[in-house]
C-alpha positions as CSV (number, residue, x, y, z in Angstrom):
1,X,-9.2,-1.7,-13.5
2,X,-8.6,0.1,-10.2
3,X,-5.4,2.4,-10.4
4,X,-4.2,3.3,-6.7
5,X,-2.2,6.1,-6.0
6,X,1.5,6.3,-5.5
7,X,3.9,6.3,-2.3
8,X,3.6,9.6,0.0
9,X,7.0,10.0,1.5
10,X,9.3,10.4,-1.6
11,X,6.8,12.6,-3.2
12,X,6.8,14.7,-0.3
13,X,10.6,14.6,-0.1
14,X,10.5,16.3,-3.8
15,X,8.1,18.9,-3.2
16,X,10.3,19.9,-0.1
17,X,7.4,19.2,2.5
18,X,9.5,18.1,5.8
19,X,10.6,14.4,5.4
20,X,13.3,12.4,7.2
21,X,14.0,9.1,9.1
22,X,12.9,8.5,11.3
23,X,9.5,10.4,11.5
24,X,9.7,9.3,7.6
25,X,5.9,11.0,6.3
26,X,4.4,11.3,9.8
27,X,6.7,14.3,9.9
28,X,4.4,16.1,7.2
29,X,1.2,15.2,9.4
30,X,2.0,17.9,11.9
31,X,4.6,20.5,10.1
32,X,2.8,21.1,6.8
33,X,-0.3,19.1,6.5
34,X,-1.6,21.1,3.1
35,X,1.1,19.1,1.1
36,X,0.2,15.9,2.4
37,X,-4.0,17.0,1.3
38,X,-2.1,18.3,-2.1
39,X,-0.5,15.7,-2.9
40,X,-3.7,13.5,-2.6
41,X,-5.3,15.8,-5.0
42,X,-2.4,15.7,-7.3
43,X,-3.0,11.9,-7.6
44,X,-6.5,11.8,-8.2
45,X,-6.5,14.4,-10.3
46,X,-3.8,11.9,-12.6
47,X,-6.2,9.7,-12.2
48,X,-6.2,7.4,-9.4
49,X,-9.7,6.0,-8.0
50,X,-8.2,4.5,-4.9
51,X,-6.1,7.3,-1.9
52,X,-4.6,5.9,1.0
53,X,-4.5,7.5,3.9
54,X,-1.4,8.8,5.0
55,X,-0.8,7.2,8.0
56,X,1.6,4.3,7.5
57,X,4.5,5.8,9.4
58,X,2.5,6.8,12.5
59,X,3.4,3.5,15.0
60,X,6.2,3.2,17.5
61,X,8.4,2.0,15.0
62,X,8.5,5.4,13.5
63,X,7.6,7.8,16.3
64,X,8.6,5.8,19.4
65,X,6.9,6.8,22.9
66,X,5.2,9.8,20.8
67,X,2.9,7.1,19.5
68,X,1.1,6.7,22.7
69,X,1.0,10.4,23.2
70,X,0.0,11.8,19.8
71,X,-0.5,9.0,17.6
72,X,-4.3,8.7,17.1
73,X,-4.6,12.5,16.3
74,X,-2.4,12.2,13.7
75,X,-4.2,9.3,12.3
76,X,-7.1,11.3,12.3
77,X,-5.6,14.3,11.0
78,X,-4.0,11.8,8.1
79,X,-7.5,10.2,7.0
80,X,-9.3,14.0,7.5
81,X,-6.6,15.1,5.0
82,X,-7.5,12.2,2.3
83,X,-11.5,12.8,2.8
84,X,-10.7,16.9,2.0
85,X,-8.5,15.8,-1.1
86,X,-11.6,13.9,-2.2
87,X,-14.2,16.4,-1.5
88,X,-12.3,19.0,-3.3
89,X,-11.7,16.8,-6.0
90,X,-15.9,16.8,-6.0
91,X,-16.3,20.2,-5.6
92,X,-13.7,20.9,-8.8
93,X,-15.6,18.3,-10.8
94,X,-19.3,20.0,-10.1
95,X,-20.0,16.5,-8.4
96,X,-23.8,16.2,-6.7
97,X,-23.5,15.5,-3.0
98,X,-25.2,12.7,-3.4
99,X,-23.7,11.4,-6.5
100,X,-21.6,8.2,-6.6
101,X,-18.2,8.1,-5.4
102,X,-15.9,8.5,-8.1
103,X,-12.4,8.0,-5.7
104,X,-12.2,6.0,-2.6
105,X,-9.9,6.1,0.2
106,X,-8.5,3.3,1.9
107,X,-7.7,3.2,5.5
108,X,-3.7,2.3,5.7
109,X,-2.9,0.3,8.3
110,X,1.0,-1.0,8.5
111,X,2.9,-3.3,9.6
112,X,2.5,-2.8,13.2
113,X,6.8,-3.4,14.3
114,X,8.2,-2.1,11.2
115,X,8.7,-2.6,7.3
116,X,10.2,-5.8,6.5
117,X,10.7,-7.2,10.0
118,X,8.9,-10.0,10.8
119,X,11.1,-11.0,13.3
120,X,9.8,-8.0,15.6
121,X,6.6,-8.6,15.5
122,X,4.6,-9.1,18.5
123,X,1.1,-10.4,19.0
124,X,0.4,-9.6,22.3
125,X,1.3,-6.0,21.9
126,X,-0.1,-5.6,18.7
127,X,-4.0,-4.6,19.8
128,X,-2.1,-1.4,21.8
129,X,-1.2,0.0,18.2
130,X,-4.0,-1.1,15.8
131,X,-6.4,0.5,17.7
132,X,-5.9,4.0,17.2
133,X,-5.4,3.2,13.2
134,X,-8.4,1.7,13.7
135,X,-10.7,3.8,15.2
136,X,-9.2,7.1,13.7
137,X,-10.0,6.2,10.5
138,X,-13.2,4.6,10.6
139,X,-15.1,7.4,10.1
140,X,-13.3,8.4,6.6
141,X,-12.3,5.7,4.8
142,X,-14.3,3.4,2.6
143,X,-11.8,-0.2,2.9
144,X,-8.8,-1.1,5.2
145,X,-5.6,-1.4,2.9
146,X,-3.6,-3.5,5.6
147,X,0.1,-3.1,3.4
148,X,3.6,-4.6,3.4
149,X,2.7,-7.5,5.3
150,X,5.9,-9.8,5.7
151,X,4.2,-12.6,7.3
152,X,1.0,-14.8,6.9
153,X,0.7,-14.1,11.1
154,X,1.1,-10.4,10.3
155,X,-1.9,-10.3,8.1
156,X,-3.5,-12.9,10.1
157,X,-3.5,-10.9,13.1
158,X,-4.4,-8.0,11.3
159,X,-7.4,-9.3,9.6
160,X,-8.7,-10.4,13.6
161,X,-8.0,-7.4,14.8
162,X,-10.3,-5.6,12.1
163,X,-12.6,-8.1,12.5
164,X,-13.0,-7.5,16.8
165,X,-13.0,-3.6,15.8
166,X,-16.0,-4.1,13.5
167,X,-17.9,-6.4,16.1
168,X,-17.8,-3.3,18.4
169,X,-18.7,-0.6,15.8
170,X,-22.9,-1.6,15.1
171,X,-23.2,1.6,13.5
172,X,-20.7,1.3,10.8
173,X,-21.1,-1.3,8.0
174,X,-18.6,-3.7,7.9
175,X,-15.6,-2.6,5.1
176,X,-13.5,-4.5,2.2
177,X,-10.7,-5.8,3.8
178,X,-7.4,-5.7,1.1
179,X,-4.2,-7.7,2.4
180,X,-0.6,-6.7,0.7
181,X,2.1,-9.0,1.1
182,X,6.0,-7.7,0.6
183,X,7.9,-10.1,-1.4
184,X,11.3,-10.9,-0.8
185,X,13.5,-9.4,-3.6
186,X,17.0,-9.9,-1.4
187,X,18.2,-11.8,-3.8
188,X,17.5,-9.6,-7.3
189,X,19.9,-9.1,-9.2
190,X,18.7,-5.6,-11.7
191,X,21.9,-5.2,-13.9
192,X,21.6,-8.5,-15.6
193,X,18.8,-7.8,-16.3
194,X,18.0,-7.4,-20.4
195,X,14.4,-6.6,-20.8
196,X,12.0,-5.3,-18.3
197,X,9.3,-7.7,-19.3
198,X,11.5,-10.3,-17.7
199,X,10.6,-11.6,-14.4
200,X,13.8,-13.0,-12.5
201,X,11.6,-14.3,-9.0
202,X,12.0,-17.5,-7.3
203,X,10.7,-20.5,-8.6
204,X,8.6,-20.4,-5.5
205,X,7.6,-16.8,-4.7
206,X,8.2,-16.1,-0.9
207,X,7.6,-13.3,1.5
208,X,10.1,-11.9,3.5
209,X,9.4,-13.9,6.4
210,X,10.2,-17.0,3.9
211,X,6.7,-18.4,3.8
212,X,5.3,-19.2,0.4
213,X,3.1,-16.7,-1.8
214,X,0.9,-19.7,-2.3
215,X,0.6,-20.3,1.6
216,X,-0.3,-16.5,2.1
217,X,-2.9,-16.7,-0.6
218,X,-4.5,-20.0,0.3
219,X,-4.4,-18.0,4.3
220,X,-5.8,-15.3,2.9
221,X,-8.6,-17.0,0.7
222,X,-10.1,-18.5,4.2
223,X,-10.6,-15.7,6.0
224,X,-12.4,-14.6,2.8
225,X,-10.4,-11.1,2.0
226,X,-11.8,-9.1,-0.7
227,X,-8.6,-8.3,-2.7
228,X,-4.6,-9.8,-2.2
229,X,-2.1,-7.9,-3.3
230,X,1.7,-7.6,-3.7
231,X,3.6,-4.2,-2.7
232,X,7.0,-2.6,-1.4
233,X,8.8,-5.0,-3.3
234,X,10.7,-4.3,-7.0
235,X,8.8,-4.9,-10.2
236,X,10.5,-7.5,-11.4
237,X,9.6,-10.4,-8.6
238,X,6.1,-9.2,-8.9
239,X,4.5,-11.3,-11.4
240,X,5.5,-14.4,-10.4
241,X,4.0,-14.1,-7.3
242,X,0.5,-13.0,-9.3
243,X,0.5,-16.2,-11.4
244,X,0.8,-18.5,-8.5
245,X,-1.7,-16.3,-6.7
246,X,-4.3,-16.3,-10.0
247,X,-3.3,-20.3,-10.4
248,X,-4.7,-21.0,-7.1
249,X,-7.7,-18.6,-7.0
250,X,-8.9,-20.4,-10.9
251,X,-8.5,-23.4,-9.2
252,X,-11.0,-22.9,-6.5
253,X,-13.1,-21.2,-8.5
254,X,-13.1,-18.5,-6.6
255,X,-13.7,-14.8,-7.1
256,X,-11.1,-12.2,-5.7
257,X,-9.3,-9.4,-7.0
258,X,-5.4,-9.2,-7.5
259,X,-3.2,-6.1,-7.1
260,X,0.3,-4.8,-7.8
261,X,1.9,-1.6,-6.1
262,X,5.6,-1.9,-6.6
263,X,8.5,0.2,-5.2
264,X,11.2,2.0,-6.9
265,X,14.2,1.1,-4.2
266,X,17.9,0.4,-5.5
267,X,18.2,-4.0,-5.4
268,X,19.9,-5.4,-2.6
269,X,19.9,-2.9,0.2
270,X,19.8,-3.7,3.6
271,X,16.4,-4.3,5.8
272,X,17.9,-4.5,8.9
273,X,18.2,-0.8,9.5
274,X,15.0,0.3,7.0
275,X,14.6,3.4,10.1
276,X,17.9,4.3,9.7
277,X,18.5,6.1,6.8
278,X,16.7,6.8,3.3
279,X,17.4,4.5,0.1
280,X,18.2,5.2,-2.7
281,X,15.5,5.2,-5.9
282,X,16.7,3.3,-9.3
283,X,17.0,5.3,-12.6
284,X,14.9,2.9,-14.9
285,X,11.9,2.8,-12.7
286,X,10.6,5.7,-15.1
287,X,6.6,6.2,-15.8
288,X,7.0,4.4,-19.1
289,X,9.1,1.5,-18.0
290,X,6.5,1.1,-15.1
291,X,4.0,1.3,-17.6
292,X,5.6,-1.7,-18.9
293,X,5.6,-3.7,-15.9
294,X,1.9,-2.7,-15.3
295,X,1.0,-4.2,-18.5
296,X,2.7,-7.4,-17.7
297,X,0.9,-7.5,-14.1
298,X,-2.5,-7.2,-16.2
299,X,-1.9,-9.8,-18.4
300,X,-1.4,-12.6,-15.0
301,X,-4.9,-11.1,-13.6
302,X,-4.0,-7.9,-11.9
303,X,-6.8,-5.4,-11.9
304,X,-5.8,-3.0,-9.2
305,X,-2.6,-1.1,-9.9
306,X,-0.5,1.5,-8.5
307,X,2.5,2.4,-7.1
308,X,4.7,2.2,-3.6
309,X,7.9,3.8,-2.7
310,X,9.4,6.4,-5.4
311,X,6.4,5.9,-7.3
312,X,5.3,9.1,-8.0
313,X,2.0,11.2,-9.6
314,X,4.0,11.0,-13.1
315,X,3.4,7.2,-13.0
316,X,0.0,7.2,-11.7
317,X,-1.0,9.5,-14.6
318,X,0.9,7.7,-17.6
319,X,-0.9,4.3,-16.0
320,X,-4.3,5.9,-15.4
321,X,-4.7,7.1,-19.0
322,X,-2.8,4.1,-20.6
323,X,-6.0,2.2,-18.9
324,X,-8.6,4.5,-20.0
325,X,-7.2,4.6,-23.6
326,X,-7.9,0.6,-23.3
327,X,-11.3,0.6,-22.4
């Protein structure tokens, strides 16, 4: 099992690191970047093998024109800030220098036009804002975590871009390449809800752009990805998505690894205007009732866990020594 981390912004929101739409946790890159390198720490040392760099907010949609102007230093400053997390984590743990790598960092790399909108997005301009993710990170990370993708073009796209970048970097091996669909969860309704192992998805699990899970997988399974997961999306649509994605993957015989890293955002709240103001966090998304959900993700073939939005270093460690207790 390969427990991720948890989401960056809220937990820098409750520490009181700055944090607001629409900068959302780019703010922290450049006003206090010791809590965004602490809070790193904080997760691994709860137990989390995977970091992700915190650079999700740094594109246009976040930081308009400043993108152009700023944007790949703060990328750089984002993955330097994970790499320092992880080598003091090392140095704390009397780790050799050459010894293997207990925690890895993956390179985030977002949904280029904003969270949730694959109406916005744009092909052509796409290669203008990937490229400084791209080639900011390259040097730190050990995968690309390309998250909350809405649409099989999105990750599509993505996965070329990543691909052209490697062709042009000979000195660099070529890196894991995980996709994470968002699912839509518009239509989940929480307070009927009776018992959290319920699953109350779609029939036919779809992402927010309305094509099919099993679409995105089959997509995803031809450009030969080395992990597909599910994130920014509410536990309880999650493992339906995972058993049509697991059904598929037996099916071809084919070997790939699943992943969960659900949010903790009150049901039914507007997308249109995700820059415009904060959401609100549910009360039962609590480290054991997570815990819950995580076990039920195991059981349909997840093995790489963790948590999104308003998932905080609580969950990561009751999940992290839930798993070790189990092995």
């Amino acid at each position: 099992m390969t427990i991720l981390d948890g989401g960056m912004g809220r937990e820098l929101e409750r520490r009181g690191a700055p944090f607001r739409q629409p900068e959302w946790s780019a703010l922290a890159l450049s006003l206090a970047p010791t809590s965004v390198r602490d809070i790193h720490l904080d997760y691994i040392k709860a137990g989390a093998t995977v970091i992700t760099v915190n650079s999700y907010a740094v594109t246009p949609y976040h930081l308009g024109d400043r993108f152009f102007a700023e944007g790949e230093g703060l990328i750089k400053t984002a993955a330097k800030l994970a790499f320092e997390a992880v080598q003091e984590h090392n140095k704390q743990a009397n780790k050799k220098p050459n010894s293997p790598a207990t925690v890895q960092i993956a390179g985030c790399l977002p949904p280029l036009f904003g969270s949730y909108r694959p109406d916005l997005f744009d092909s052509k301009q796409a290669p203008a804002i990937a490229r400084p993710l791209l080639s900011a990170q390259v040097d730190y990370v050990d995968m690309w975590l390309v998250e909350t993708q809405s649409s099989i073009v999105e990750a599509l796209t993505w996965h070329k871009l990543i691909t052209e970048f490697t062709a042009t970097q000979t000195e660099i091996a070529q890196k894991p390449i995980w996709i994470a669909f968002t699912l839509d969860d518009g239509q989940l309704d929480i307070s009927t809800n009776d018992t959290i192992e319920s699953d109350q998805a779609m029939s036919t699990p779809m992402l927010r752009s309305g094509d099919s899970v099993a679409e995105a997988v089959q997509a995803m399974m031809a450009l030969n990805v080395d992990a597909i997961l599910f994130n920014c999306s509410q536990p309880e649509v999650m493992n339906s998505a995972l058993q049509v994605a697991k059904e598929i993957i037996d099916k071809a015989s084919y070997s790939l690894q699943l992943g969960v890293y659900a949010n903790a955002f009150v049901s039914k709240q507007s997308h249109k205007r995700a820059n415009a103001q904060l959401r609100q966090i549910r009360e039962d998304t609590t480290p054991e009732n997570y815990l819950t959900w995580a076990a039920l993700w195991q059981a349909s073939g997840a093995n790489i866990i963790g948590g999104c939005c308003g998932i905080g270093v609580e969950h990561i460690a009751q999940l992290a020594q839930h798993m070790a207790a189990r092995q």
